[in-house]
C-alpha positions as CSV (number, residue, x, y, z in Angstrom):
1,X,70.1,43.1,71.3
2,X,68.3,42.5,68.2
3,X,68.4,39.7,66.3
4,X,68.6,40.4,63.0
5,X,69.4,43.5,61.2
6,X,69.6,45.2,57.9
7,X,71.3,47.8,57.4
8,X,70.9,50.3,53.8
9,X,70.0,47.6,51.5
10,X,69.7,48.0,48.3
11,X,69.6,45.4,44.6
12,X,69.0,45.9,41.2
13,X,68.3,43.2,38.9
14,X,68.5,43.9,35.1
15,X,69.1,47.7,35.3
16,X,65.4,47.7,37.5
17,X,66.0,48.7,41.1
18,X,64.3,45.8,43.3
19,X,64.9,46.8,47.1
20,X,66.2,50.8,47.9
21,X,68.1,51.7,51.4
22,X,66.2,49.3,52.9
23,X,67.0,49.2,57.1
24,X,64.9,47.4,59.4
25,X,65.1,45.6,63.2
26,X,63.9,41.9,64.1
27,X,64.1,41.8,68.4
28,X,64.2,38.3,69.6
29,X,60.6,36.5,69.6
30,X,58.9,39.5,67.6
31,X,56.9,38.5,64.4
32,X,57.6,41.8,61.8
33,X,55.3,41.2,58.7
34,X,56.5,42.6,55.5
35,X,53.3,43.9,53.3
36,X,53.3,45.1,50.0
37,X,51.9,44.4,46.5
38,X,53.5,41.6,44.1
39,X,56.5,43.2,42.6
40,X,57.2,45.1,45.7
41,X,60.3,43.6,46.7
42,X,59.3,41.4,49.1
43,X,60.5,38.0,48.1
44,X,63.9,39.2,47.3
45,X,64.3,40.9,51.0
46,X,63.9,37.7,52.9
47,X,66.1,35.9,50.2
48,X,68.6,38.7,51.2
49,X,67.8,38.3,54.8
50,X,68.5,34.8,54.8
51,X,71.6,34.5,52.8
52,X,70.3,33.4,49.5
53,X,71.5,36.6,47.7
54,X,73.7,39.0,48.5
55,X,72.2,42.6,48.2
56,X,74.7,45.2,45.8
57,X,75.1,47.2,48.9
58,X,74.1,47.5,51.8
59,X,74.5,44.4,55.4
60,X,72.9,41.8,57.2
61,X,73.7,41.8,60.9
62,X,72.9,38.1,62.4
63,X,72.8,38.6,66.9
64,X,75.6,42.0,65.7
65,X,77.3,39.5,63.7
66,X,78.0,40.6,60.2
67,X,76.8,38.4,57.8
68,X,78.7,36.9,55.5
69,X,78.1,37.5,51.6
70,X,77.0,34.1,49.7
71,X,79.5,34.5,46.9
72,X,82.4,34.1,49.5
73,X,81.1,30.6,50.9
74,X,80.0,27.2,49.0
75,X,76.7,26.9,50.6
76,X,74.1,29.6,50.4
77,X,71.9,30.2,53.5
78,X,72.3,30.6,57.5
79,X,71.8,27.8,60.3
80,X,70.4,29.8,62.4
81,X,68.0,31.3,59.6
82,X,65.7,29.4,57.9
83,X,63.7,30.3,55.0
84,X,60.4,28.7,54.0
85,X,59.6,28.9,50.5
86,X,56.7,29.0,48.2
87,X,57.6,26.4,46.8
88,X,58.0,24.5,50.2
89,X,61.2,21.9,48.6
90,X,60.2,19.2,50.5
91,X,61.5,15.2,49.4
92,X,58.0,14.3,47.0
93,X,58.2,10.3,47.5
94,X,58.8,10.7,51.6
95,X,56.4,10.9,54.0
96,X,55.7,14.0,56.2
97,X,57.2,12.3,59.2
98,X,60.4,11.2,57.3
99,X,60.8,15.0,55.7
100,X,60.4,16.4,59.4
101,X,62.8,13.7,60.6
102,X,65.9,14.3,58.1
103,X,66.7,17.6,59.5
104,X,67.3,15.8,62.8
105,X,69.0,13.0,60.9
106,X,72.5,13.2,63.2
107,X,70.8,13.3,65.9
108,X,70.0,10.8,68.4
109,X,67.2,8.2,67.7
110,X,65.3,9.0,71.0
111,X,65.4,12.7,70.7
112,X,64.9,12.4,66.9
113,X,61.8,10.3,67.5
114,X,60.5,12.9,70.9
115,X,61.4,15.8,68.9
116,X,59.6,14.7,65.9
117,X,56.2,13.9,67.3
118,X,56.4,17.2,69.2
119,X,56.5,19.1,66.0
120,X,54.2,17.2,64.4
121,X,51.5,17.7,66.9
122,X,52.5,21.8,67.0
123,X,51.4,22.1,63.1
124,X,48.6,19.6,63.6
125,X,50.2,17.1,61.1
126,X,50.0,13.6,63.1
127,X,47.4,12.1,61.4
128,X,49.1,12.5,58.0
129,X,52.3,11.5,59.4
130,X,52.6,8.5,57.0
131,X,51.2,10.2,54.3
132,X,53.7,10.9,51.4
133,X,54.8,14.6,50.5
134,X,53.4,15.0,46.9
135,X,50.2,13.8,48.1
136,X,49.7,16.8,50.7
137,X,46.9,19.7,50.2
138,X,49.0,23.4,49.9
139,X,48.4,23.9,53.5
140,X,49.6,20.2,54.6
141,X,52.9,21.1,52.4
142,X,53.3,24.6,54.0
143,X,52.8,22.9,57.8
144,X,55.2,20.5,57.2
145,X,58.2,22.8,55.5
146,X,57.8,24.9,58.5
147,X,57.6,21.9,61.5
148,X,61.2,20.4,59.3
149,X,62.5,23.9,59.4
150,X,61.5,23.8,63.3
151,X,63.6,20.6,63.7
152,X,66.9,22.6,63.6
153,X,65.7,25.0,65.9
154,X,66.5,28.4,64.0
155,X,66.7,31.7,65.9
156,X,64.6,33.3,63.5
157,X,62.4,31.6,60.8
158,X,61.5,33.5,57.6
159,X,58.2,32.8,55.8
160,X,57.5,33.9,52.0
161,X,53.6,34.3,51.3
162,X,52.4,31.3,54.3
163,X,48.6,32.0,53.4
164,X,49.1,32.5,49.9
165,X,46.9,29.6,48.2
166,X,45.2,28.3,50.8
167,X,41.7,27.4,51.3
168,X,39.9,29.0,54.2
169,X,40.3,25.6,56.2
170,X,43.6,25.4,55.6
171,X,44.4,28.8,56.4
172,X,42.9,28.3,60.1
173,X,44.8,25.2,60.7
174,X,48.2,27.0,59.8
175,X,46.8,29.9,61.6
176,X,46.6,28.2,64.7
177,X,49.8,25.9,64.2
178,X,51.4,29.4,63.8
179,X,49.6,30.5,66.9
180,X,51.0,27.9,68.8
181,X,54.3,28.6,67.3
182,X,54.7,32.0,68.4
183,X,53.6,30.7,72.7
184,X,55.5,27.9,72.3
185,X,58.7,28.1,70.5
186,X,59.3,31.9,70.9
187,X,61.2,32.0,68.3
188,X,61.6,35.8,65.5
189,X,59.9,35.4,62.3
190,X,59.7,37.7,59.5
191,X,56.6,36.8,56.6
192,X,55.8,38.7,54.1
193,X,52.4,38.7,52.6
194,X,50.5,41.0,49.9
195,X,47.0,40.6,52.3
196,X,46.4,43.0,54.9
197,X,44.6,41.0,57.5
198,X,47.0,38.7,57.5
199,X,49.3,41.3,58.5
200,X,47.1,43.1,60.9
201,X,46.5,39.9,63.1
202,X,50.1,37.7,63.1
203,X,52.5,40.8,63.0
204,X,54.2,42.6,66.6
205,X,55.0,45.3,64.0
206,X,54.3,46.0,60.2
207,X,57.0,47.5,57.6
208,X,55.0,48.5,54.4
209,X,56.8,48.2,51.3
210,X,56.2,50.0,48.1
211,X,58.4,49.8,44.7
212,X,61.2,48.3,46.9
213,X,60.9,50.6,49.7
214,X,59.8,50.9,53.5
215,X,56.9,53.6,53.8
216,X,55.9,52.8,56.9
217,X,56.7,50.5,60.1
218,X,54.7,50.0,63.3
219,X,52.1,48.2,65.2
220,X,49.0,46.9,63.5
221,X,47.0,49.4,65.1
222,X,49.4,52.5,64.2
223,X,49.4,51.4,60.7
224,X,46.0,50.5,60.2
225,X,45.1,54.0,62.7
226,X,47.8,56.4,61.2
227,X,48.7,55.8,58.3
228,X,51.3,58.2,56.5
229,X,50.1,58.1,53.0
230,X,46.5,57.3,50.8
231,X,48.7,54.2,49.3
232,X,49.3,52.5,53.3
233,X,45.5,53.7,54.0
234,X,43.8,52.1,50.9
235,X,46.5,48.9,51.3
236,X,45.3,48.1,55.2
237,X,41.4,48.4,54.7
238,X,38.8,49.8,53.0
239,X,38.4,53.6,53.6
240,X,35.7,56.5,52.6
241,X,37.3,59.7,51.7
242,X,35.9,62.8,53.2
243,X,35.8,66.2,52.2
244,X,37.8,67.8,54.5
245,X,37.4,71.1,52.6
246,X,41.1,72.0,52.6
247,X,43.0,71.2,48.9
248,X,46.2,70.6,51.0
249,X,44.6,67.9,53.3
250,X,43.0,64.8,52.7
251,X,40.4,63.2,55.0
252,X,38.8,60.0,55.4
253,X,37.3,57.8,57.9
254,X,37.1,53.5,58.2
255,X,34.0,51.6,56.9
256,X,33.0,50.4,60.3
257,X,33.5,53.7,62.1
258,X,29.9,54.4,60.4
259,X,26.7,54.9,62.4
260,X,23.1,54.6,60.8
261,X,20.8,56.7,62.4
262,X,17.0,57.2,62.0
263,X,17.1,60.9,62.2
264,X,18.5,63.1,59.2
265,X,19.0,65.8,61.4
266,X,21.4,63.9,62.9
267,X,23.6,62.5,59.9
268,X,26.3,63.6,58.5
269,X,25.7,62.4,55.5
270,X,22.2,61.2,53.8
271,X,22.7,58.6,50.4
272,X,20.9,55.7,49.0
273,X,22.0,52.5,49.2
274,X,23.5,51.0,46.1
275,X,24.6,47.7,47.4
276,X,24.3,45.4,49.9
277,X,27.0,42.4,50.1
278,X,27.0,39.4,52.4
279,X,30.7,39.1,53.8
280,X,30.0,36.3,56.5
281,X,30.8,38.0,59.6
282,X,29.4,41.5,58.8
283,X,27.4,43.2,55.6
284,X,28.7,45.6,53.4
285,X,26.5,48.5,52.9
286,X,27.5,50.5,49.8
287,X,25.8,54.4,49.6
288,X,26.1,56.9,46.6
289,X,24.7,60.3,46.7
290,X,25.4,63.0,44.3
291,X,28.6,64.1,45.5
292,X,30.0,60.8,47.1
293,X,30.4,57.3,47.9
294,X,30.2,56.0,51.4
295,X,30.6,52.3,52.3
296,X,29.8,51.4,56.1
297,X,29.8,47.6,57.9
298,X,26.8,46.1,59.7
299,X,26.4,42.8,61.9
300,X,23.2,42.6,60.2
301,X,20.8,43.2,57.2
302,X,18.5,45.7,57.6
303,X,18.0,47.6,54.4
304,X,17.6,46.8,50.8
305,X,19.0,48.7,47.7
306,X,17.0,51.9,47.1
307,X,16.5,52.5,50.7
308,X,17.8,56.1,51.7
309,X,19.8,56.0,54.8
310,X,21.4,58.9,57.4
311,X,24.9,58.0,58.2
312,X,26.8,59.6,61.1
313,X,30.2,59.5,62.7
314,X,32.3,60.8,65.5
315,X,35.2,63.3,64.5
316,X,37.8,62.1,66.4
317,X,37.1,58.6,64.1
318,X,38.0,61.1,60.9
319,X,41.8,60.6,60.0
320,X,43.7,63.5,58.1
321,X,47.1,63.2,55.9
């Protein structure tokens, strides 16, 4: 049984259609990442999906439940759906232990206090426990939206842009609070996110979104392997197109799929390099030639612009749409 379920949505704002037939699945415990560009839609789907706006047609399906549209009920949102904003709406002039602590305010003390310091040590917050909310770092403010929405114990928590913002430390920290998130609390989560990495490593599967529609959904690897369009190719990685010598078919082949090889009799493809950029964990190596561009990764440095290098690659590494 899933979930949560959409079924055909659709919303216009201002005459501009936002979200079209839109119909997706969230199984209990899966992570689904929602990628796409700004504008794509993505924001106003999980405000759908969590019962901040109704769609104009279209249902939300809570455990087969049907939801029930916000106009028809005083208070927007779900309790077993919680929805972590941008703008993380946290209490400014309390401290992170007292914002964590008033979603478990009718609760009692001893479980409030347990239940408390157990969240606080899953999104790595105890040493700023007394620290007050409008003092926090982005990433300090995003851990503790998401240990307060914890508190309640949702079935499924939805997160709007969690790395957007972030410097890289604080992107590993909430990284690994996440981490512990999804072997610990087991719960479904749904994030969208315009960065493809992102994506790639926290998503079970991945719905790609374009101009308020669904693309393509799957694993990481099916995405990022076979994708169904130049747009969901060029949006998961970098890519060298290839001429595949058919007008109909386009080929194209991954950066670090790319082989350097000594011999030119053994390239595919022969180039000078044009630049060379430092990326931390590999180097980018960018080719021309005069017919093409190829880009290619290395673990290491070992040639300078102006060098001519032979590139080579194994066909079944060549993907066709």
């Amino acid at each position: 049984m899933t979930v949560l379920r959409a079924e055909s949505i659709s919303k216009n704002f201002d005459n501009k259609t936002v979200l079209q037939d839109i119909s997706l699945e969230l199984n209990p415990g899966e992570w689904l990442g929602i990628l796409g560009e700004s504008g794509s839609g993505k924001s106003t789907l999980l405000r759908i999906l969590g019962r901040f706006v109704d769609p104009d047609s279209g249902d939300v399906y809570f455990q087969e439940s049907l939801v029930p549209a916000v106009r028809g009920e005083l208070i927007p949102g779900h309790n077993a759906i919680k929805l972590i904003h941008q703008e993380f709406e946290l209490f400014p002039n309390q401290t992170v232990e007292e914002n964590i602590s008033y979603s478990l305010r009718f609760y009692e003390p001893a479980y409030r206090k347990n239940k408390v310091a157990e969240l606080l040590t899953i999104t790595g917050l105890s040493a700023i426990r007394n620290q007050k909310a409008k003092l926090l770092s982005g990433g300090e403010k995003q851990r503790t939206a998401i240990a307060r929405s914890l508190a309640e114990q949702p079935d499924v928590l939805l997160l709007d842009e969690p790395f957007a913002h972030l410097d890289n430390r604080n992107r590993r920290i909430l990284a690994e609070a996440i981490e512990k998130l999804r072997s610990e609390q087991q719960m479904a989560c749904i994030f969208v996110t315009h960065e493809s990495e992102d994506a790639l490593a926290w998503s079970d599967r991945i719905a790609v979104l374009r101009n308020g529609e669904i693309i393509q959904i799957g694993t990481p690897q099916e995405v990022y392997n076979k994708p169904v369009s130049s747009y969901v190719a060029e949006l998961t990685g970098d890519i060298n197109w290839l001429n595949s010598g058919s007008e109909t078919q386009k080929s194209f082949i991954r950066p670090e799929k790319i082989r350097r090889t000594k011999y030119q009799e053994k390239s595919k493809w022969t180039g000078e390099v044009e630049a060379v950029r430092f990326h931390g964990n590999h180097w980018e190596i960018r080719c021309v030639n005069e017919e093409s561009e190829l880009v290619y990764y290395r673990n290491r440095k070992d040639v300078e612009i102006g060098n001519q290098v032979y590139l080579t690659y194994s066909q079944k590494d060549v993907m066709s749409l």
